[in-house]
OpenMM code with the backbone's topology and positions (N, CA, C; nanometers):
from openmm import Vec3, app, unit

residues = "UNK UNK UNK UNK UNK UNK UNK UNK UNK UNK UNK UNK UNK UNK UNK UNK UNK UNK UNK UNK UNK UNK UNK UNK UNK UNK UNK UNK UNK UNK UNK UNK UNK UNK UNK UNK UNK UNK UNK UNK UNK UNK UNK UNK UNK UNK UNK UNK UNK UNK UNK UNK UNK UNK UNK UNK UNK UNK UNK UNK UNK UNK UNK UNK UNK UNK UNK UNK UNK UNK UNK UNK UNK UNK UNK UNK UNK UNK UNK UNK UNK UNK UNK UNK UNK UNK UNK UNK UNK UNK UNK UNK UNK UNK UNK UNK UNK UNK UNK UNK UNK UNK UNK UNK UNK UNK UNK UNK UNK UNK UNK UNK UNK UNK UNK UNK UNK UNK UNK UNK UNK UNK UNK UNK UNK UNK UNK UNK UNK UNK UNK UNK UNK UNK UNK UNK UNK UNK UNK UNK UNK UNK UNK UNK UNK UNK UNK UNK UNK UNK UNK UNK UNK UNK UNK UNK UNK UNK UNK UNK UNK UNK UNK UNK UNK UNK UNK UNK UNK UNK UNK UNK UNK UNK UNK UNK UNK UNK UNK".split()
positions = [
    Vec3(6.8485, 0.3443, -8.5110),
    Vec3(6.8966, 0.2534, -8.4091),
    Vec3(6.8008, 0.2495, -8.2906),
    Vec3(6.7865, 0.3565, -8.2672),
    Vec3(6.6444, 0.3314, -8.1546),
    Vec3(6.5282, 0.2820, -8.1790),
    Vec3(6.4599, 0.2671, -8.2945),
    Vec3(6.3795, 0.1958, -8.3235),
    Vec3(6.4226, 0.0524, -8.2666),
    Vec3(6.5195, -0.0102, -8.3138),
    Vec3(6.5670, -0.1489, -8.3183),
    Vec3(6.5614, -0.1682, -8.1470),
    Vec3(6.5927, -0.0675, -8.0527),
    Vec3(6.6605, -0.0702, -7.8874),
    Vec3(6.4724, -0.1066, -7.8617),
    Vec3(6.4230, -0.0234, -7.9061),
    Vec3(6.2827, -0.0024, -7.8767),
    Vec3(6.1965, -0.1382, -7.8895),
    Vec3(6.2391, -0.2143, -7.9787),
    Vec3(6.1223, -0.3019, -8.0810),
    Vec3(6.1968, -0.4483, -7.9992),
    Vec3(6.3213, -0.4591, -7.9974),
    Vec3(6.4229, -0.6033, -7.9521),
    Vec3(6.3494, -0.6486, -7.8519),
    Vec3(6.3341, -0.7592, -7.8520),
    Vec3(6.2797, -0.8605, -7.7049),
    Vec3(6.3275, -0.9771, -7.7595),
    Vec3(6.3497, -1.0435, -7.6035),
    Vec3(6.4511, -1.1714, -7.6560),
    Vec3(6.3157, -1.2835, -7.6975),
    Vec3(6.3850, -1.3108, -7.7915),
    Vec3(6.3044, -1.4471, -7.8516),
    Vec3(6.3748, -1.5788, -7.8593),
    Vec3(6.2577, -1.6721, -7.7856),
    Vec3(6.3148, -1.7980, -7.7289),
    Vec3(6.2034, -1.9034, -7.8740),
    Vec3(6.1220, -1.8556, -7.9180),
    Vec3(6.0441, -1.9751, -7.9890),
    Vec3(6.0749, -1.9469, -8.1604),
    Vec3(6.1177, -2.0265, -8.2098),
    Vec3(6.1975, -1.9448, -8.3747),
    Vec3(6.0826, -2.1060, -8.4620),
    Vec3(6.1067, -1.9915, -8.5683),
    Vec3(6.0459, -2.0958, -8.7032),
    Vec3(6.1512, -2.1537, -8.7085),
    Vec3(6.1139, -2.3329, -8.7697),
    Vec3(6.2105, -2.4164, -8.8151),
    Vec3(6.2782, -2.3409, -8.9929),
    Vec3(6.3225, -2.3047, -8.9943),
    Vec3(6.3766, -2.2430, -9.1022),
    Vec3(6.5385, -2.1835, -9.0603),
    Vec3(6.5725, -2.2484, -9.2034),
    Vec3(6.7252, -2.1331, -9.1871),
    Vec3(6.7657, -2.0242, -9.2438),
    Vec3(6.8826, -1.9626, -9.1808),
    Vec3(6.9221, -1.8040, -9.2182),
    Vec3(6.9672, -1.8403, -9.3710),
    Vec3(6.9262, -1.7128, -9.4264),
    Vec3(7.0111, -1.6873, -9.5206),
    Vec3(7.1736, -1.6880, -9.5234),
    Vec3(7.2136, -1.7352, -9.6589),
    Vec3(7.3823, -1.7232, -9.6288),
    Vec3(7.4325, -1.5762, -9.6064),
    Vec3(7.3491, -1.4735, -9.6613),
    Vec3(7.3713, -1.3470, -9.6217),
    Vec3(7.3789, -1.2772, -9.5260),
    Vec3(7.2693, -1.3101, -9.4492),
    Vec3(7.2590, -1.3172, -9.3597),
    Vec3(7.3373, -1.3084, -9.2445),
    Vec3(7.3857, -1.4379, -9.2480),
    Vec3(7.4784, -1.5093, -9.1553),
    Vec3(7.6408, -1.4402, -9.1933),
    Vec3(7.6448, -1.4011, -9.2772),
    Vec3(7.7452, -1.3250, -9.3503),
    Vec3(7.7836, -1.1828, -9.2777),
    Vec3(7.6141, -1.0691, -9.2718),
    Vec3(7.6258, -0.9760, -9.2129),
    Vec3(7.6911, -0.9753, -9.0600),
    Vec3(7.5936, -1.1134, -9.0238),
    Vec3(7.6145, -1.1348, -8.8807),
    Vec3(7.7968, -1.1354, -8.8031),
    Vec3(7.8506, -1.2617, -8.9010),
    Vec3(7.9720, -1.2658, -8.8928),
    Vec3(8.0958, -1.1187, -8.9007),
    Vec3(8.0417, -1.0385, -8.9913),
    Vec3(8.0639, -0.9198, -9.0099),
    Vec3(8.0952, -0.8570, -8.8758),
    Vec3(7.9671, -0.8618, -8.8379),
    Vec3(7.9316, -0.7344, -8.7142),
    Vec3(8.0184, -0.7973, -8.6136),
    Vec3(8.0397, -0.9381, -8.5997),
    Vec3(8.1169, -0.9774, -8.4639),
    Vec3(8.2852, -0.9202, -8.4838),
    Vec3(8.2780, -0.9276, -8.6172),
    Vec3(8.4350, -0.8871, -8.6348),
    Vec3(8.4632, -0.7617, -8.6440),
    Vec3(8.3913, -0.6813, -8.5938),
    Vec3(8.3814, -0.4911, -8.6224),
    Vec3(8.3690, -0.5073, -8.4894),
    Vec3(8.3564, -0.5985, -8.3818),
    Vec3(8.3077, -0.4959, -8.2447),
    Vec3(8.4552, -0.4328, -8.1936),
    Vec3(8.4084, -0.3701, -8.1135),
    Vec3(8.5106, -0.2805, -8.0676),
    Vec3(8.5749, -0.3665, -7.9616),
    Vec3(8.7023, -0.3591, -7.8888),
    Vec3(8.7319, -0.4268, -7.7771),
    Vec3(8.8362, -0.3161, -7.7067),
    Vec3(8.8673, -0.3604, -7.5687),
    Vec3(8.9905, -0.2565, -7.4823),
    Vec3(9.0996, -0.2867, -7.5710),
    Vec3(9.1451, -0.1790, -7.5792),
    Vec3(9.2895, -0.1837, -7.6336),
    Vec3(9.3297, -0.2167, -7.7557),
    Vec3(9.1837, -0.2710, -7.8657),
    Vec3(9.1952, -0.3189, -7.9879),
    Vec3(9.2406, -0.4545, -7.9610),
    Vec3(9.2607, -0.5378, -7.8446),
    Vec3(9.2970, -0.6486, -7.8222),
    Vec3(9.2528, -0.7881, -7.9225),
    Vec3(9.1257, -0.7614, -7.9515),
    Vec3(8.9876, -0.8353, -7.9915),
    Vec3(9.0551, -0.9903, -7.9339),
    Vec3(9.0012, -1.0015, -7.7929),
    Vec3(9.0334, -1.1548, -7.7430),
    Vec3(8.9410, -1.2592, -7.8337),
    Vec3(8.8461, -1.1527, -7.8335),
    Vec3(8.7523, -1.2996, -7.8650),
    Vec3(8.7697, -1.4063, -7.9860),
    Vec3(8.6782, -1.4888, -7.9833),
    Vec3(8.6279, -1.6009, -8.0566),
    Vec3(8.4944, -1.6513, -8.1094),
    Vec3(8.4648, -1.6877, -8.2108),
    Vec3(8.2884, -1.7369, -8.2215),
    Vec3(8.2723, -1.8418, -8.2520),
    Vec3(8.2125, -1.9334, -8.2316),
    Vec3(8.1832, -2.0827, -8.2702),
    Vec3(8.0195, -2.0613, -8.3636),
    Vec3(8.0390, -2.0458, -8.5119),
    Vec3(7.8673, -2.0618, -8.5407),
    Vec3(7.8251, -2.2150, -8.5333),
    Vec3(7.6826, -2.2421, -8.4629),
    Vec3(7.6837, -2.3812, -8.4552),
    Vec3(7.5841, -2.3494, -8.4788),
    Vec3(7.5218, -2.4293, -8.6218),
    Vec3(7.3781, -2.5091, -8.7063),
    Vec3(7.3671, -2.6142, -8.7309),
    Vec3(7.4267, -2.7072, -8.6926),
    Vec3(7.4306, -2.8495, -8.6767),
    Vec3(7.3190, -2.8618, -8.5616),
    Vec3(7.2081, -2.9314, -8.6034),
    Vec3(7.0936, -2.9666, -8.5423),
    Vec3(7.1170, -3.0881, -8.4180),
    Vec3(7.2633, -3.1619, -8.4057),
    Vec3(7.2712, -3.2157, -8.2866),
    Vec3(7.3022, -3.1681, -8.2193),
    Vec3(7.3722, -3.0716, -8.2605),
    Vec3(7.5133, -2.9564, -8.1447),
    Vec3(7.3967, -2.8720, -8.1089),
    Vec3(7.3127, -2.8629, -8.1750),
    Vec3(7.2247, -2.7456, -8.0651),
    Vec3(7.1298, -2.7850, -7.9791),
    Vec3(7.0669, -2.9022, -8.0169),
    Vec3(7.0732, -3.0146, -7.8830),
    Vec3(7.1082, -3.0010, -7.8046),
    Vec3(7.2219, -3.0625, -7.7929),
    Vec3(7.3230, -3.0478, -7.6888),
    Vec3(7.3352, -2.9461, -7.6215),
    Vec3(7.3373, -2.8448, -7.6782),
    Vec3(7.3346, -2.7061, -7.6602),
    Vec3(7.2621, -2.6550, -7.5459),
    Vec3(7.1283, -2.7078, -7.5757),
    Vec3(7.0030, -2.6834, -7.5483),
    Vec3(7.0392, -2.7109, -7.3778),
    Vec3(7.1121, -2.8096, -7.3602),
    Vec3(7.1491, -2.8409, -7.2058),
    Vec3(7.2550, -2.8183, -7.1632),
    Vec3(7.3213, -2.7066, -7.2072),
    Vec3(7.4178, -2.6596, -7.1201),
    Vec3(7.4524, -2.6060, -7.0249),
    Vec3(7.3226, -2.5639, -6.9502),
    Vec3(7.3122, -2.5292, -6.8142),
    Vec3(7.1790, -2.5592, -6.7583),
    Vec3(7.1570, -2.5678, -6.7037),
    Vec3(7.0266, -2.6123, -6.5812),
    Vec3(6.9317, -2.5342, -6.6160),
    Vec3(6.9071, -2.4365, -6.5903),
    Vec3(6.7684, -2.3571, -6.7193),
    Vec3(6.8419, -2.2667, -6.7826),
    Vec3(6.7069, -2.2183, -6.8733),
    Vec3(6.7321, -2.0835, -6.9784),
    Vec3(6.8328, -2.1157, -7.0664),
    Vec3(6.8623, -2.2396, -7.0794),
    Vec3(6.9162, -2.2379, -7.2639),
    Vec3(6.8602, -2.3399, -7.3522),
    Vec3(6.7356, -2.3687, -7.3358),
    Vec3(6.6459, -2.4736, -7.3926),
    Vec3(6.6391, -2.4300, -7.5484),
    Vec3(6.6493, -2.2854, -7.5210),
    Vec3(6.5092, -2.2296, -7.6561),
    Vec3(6.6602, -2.2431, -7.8011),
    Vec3(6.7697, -2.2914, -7.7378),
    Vec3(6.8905, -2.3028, -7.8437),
    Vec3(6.8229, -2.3955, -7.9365),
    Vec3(6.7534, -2.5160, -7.8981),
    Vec3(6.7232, -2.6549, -7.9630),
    Vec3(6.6273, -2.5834, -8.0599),
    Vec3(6.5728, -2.5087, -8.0694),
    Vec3(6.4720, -2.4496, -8.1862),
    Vec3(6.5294, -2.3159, -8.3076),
    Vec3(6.6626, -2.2465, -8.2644),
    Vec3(6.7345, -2.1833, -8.3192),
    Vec3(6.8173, -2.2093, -8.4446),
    Vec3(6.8147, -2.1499, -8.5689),
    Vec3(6.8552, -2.2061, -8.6875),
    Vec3(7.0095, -2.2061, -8.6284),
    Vec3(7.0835, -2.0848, -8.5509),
    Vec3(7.2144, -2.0971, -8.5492),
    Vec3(7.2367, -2.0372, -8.4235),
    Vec3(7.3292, -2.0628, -8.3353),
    Vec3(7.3772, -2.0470, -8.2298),
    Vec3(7.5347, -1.9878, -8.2645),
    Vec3(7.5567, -1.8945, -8.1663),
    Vec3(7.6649, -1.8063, -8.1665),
    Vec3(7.6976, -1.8373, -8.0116),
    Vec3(7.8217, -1.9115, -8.0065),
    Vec3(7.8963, -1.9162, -7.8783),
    Vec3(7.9845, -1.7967, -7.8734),
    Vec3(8.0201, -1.7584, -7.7900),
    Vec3(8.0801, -1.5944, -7.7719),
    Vec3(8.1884, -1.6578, -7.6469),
    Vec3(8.3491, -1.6336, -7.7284),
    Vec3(8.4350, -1.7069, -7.6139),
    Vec3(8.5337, -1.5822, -7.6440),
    Vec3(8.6592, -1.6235, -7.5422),
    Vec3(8.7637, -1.5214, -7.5628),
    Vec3(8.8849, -1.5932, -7.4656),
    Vec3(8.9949, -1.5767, -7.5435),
    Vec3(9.1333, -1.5723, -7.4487),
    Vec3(9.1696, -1.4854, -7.3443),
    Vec3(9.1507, -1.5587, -7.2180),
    Vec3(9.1378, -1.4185, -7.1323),
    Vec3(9.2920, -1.4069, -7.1150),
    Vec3(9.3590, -1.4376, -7.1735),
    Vec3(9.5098, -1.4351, -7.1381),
    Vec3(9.5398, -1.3037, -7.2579),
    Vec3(9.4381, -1.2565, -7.2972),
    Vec3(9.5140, -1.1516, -7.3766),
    Vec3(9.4162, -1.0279, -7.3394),
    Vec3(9.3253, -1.0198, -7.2603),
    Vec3(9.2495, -0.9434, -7.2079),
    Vec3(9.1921, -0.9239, -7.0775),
    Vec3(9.2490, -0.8667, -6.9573),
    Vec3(9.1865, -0.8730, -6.8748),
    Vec3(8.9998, -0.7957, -6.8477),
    Vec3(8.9593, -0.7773, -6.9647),
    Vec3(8.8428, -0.7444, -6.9706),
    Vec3(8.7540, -0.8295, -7.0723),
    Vec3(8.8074, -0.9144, -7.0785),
    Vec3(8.7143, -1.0378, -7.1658),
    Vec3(8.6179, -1.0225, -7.1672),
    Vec3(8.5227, -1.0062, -7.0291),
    Vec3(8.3935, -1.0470, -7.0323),
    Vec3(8.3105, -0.9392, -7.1241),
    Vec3(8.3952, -0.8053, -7.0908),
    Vec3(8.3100, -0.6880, -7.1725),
    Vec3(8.3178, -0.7207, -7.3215),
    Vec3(8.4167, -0.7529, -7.3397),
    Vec3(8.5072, -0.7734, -7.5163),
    Vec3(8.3585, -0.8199, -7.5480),
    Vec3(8.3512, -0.9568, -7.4837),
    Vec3(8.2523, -0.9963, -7.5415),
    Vec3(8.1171, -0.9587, -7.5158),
    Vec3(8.0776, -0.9444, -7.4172),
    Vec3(7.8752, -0.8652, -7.4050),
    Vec3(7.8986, -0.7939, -7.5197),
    Vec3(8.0088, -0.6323, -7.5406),
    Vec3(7.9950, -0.5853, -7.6815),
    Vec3(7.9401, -0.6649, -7.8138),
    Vec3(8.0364, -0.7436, -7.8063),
    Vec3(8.0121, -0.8145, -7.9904),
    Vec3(7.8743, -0.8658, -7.9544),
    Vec3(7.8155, -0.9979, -7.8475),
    Vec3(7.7188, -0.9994, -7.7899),
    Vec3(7.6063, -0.9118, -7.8660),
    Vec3(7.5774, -0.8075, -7.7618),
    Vec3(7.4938, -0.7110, -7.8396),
    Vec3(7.4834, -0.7128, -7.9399),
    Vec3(7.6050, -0.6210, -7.9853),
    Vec3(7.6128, -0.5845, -8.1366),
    Vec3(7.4990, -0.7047, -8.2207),
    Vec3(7.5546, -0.8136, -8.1859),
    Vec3(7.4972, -0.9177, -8.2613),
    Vec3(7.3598, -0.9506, -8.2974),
    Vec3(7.3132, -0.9647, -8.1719),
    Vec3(7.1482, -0.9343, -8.1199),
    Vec3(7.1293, -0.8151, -8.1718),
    Vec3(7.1742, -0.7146, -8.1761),
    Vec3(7.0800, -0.5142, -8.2514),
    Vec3(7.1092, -0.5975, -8.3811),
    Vec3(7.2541, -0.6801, -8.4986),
    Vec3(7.2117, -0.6689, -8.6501),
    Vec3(7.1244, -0.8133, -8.6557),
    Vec3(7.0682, -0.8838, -8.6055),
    Vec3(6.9736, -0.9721, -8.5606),
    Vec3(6.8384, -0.9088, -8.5863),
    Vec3(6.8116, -0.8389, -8.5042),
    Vec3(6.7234, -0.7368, -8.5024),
    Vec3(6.6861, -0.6710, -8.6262),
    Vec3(6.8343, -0.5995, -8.6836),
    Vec3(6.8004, -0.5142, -8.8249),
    Vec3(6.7263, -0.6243, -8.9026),
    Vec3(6.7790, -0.7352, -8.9181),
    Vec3(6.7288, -0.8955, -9.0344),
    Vec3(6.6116, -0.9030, -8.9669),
    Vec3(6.5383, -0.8459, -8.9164),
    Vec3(6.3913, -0.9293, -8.8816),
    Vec3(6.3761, -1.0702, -8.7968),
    Vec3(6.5356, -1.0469, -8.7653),
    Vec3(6.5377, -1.2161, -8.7296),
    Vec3(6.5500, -1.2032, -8.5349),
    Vec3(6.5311, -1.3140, -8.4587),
    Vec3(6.5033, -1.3178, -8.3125),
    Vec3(6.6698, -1.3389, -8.2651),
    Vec3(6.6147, -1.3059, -8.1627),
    Vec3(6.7392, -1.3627, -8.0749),
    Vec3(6.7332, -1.3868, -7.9733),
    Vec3(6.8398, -1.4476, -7.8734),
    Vec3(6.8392, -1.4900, -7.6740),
    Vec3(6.9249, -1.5184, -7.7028),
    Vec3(6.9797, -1.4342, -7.5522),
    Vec3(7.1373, -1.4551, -7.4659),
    Vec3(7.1099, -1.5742, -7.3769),
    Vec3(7.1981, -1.6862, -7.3786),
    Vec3(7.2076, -1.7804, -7.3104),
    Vec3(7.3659, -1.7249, -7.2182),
    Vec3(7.3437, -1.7006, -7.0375),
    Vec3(7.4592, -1.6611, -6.9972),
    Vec3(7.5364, -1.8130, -6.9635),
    Vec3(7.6388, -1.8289, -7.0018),
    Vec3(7.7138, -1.9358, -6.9920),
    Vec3(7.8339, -1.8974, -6.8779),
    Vec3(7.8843, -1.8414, -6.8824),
    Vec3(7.9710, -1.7634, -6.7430),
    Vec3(7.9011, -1.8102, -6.6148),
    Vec3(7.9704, -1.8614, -6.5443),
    Vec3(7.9539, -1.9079, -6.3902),
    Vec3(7.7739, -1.9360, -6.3667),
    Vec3(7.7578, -2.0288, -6.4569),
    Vec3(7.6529, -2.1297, -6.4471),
    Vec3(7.6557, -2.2747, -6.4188),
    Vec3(7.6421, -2.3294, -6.3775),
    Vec3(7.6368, -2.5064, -6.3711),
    Vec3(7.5644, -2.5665, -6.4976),
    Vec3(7.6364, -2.6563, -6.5471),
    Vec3(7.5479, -2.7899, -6.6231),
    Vec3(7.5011, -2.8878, -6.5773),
    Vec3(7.5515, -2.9057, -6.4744),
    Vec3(7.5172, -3.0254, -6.3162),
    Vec3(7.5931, -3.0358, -6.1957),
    Vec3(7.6218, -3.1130, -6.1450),
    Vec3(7.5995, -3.1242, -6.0022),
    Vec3(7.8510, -3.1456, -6.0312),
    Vec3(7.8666, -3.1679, -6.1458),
    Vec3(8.0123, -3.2270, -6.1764),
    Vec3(8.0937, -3.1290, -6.2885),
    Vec3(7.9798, -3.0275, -6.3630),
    Vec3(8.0568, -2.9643, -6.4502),
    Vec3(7.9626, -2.8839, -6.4651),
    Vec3(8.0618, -2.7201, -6.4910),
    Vec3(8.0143, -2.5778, -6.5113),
    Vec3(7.9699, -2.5446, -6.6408),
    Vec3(7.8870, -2.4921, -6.6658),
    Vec3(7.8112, -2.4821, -6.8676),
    Vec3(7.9359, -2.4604, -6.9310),
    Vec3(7.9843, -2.3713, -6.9114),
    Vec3(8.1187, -2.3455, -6.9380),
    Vec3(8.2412, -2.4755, -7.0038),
    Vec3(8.2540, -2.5474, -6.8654),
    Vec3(8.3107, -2.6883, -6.9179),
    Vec3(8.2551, -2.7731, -7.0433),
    Vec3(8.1284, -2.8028, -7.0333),
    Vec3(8.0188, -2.8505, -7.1059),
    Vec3(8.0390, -2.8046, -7.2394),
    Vec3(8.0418, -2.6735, -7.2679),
    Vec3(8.0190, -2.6068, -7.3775),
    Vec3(8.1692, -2.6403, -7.4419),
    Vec3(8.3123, -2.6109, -7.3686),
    Vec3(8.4351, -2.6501, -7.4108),
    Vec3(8.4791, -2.7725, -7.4440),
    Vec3(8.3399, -2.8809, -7.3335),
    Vec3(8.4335, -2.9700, -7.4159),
    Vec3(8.3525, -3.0329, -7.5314),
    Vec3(8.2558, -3.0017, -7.5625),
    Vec3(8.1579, -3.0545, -7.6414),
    Vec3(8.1655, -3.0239, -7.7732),
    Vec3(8.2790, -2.8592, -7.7915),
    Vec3(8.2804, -2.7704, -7.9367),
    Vec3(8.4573, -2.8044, -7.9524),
    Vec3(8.5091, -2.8554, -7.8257),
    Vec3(8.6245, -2.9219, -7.8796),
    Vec3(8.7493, -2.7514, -7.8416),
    Vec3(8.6961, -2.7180, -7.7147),
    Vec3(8.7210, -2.5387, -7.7252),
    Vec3(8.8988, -2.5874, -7.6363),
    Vec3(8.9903, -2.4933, -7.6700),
    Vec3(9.0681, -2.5306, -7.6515),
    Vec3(9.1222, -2.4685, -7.4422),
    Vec3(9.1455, -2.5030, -7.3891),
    Vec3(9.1535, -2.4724, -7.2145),
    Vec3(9.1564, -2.3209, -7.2024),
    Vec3(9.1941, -2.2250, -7.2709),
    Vec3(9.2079, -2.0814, -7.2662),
    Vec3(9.1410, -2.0045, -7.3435),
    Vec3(9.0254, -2.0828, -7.4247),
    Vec3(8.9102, -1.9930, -7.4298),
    Vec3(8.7719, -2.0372, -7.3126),
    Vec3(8.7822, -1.9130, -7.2419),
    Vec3(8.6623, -1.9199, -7.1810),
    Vec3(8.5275, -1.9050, -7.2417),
    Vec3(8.4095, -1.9016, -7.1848),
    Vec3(8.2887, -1.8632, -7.2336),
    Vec3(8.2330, -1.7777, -7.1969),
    Vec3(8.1638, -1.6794, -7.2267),
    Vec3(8.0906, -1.5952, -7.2046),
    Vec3(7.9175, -1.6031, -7.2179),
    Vec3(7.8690, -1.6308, -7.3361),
    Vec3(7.7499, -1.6958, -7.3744),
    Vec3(7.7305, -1.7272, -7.4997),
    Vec3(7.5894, -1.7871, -7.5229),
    Vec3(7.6234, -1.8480, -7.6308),
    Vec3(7.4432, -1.7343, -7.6756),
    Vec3(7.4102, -1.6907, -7.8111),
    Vec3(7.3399, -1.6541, -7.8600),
    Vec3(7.2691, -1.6934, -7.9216),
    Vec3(7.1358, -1.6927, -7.9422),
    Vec3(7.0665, -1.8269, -8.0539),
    Vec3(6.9993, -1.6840, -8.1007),
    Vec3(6.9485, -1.7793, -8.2528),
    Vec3(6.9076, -1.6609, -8.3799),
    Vec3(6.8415, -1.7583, -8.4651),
    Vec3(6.7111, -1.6837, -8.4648),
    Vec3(6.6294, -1.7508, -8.5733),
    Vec3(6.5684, -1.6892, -8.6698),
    Vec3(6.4876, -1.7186, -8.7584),
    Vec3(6.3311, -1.6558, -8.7318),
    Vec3(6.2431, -1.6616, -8.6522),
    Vec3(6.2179, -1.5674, -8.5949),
    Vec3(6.0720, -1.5427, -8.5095),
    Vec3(5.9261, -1.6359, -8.5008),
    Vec3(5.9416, -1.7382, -8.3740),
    Vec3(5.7843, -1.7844, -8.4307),
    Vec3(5.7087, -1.7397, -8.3049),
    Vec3(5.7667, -1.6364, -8.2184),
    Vec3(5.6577, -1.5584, -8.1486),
    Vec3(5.6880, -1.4141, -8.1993),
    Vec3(5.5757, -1.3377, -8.1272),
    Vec3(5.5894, -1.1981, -8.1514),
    Vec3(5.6001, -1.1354, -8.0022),
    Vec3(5.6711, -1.0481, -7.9513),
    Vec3(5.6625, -0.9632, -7.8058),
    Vec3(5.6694, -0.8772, -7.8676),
    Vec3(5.5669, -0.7912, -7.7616),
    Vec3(5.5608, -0.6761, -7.7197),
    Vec3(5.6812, -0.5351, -7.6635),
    Vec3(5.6873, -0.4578, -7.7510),
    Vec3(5.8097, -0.3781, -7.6994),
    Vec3(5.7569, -0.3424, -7.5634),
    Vec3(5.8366, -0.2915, -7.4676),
    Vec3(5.8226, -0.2671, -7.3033),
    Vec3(5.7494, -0.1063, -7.3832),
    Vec3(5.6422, -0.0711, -7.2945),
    Vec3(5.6313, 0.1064, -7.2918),
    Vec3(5.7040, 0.1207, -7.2121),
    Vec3(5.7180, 0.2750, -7.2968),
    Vec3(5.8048, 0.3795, -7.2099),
    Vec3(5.7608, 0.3624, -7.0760),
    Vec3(5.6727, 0.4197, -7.0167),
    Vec3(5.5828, 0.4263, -6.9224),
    Vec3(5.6306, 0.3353, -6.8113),
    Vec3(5.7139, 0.2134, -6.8410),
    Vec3(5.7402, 0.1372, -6.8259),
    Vec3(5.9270, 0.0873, -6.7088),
    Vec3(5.9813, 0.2126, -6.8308),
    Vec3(6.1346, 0.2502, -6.8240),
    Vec3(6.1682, 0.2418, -6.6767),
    Vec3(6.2425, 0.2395, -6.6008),
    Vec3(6.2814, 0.2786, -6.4374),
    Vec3(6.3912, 0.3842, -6.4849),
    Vec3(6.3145, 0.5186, -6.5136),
    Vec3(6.3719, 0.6326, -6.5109),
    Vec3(6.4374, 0.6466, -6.3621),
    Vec3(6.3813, 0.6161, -6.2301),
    Vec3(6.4222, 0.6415, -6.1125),
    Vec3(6.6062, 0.5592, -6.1202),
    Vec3(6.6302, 0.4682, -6.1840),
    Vec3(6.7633, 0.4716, -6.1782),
    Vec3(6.8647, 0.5730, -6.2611),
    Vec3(6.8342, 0.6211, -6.3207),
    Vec3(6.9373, 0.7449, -6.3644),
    Vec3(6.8982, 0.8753, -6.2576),
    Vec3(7.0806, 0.8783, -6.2443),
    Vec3(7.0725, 1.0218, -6.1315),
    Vec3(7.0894, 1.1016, -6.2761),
    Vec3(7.1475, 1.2688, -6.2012),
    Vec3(7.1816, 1.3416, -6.2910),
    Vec3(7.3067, 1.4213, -6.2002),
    Vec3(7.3869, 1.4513, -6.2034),
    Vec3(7.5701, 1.4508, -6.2477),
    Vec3(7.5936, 1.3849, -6.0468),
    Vec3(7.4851, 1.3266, -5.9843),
    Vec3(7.5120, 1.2929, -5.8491),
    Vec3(7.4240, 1.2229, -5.8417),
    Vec3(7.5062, 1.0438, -5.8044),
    Vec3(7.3978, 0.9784, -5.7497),
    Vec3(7.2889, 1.0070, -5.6925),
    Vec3(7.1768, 0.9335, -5.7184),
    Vec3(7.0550, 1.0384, -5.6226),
    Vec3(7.0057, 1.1276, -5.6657),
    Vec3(7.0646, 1.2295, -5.7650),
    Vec3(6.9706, 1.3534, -5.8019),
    Vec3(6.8901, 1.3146, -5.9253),
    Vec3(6.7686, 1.3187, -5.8933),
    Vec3(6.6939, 1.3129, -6.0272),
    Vec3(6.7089, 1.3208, -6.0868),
    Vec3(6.7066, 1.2574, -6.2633),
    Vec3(6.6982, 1.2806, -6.3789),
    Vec3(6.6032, 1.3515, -6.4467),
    Vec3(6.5553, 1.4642, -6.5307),
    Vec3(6.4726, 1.4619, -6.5562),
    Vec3(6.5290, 1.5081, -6.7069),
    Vec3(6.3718, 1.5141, -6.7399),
    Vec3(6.4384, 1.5425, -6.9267),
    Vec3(6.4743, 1.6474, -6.9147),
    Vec3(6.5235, 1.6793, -7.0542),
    Vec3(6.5876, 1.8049, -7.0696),
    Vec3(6.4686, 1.9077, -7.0940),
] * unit.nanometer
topology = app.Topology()
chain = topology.addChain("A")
for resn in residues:
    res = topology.addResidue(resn, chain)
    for name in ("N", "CA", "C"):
        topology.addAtom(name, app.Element.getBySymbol(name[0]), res)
């Protein structure tokens, strides 16, 4: 698993190619294993591979969700917050999760944050995204995920790199150091 934490960088430029049905299979999998408070599981997923819907997609907020329009499949990540007052975590979990078995497939990924973003000057990405997937008033959004194949390559961050200075050790403030 640390390999995968190590190697992940978000990828915005994907080959025109699509996932395997297996693939997309595992993927679906992993969203339905995440963990949530209370076993609640508020959430919801919209897979969208329909090459207009991700279009569309592509403009659901004012920047940083362009790179959807080049993504074989997009993962909207929603939830009933009426059955969770911790929605937002419910979902970053599955989120993740999704992006690390993304990762295991060789395949890319980017978080598009859809939560308290604008689509314009009259409606929130949020709205945009609900009313466009047809989402019903009490699922909110959280973000939406795009997944491809890879048509760039990044660089894992070096260590060297890390901001060790934010971990204390058992008191804010006290240094971390290794063991």
């Amino acid at each position: 698993m640390i390999d995968l934490i190590r190697t992940r960088r978000s990828i915005r430029r994907f080959a025109d190619q699509p996932l395997e049905p297996q693939a997309v299979e595992l993927l679906v999998e992993t969203l339905l294993r995440a963990p949530s408070s209370r076993n609640h599981n508020p959430w919801q997923f919209v897979l969208v591979d329909d090459r207009a819907l991700l279009e569309q997609l592509a403009s659901a907020k004012q920047h940083g969700s362009e790179f959807l329009k080049g993504a074989a499949l997009a993962v909207v990540i929603c939830a009933d917050e009426g059955r969770s007052d911790v929605w937002v975590e419910d979902c970053s979990i599955a989120a993740i999760l999704l992006q690390m078995t993304a990762q295991s497939l060789a395949l890319g990924s980017c978080w598009a944050q859809i939560r308290m973003r604008q689509h314009d000057q009259q409606a929130t990405a949020e709205q945009f995204v609900q009313h466009l997937l047809g989402l019903p008033e009490q699922l909110r959004v959280a973000a939406i995920i795009g997944i491809g194949h890879p048509a760039e390559r990044r660089q894992p961050l070096a260590a060297d790199k890390l901001e060790y200075g934010k971990v204390s050790r058992n008191r804010f403030g006290a240094v971390w150091e290794s063991l």
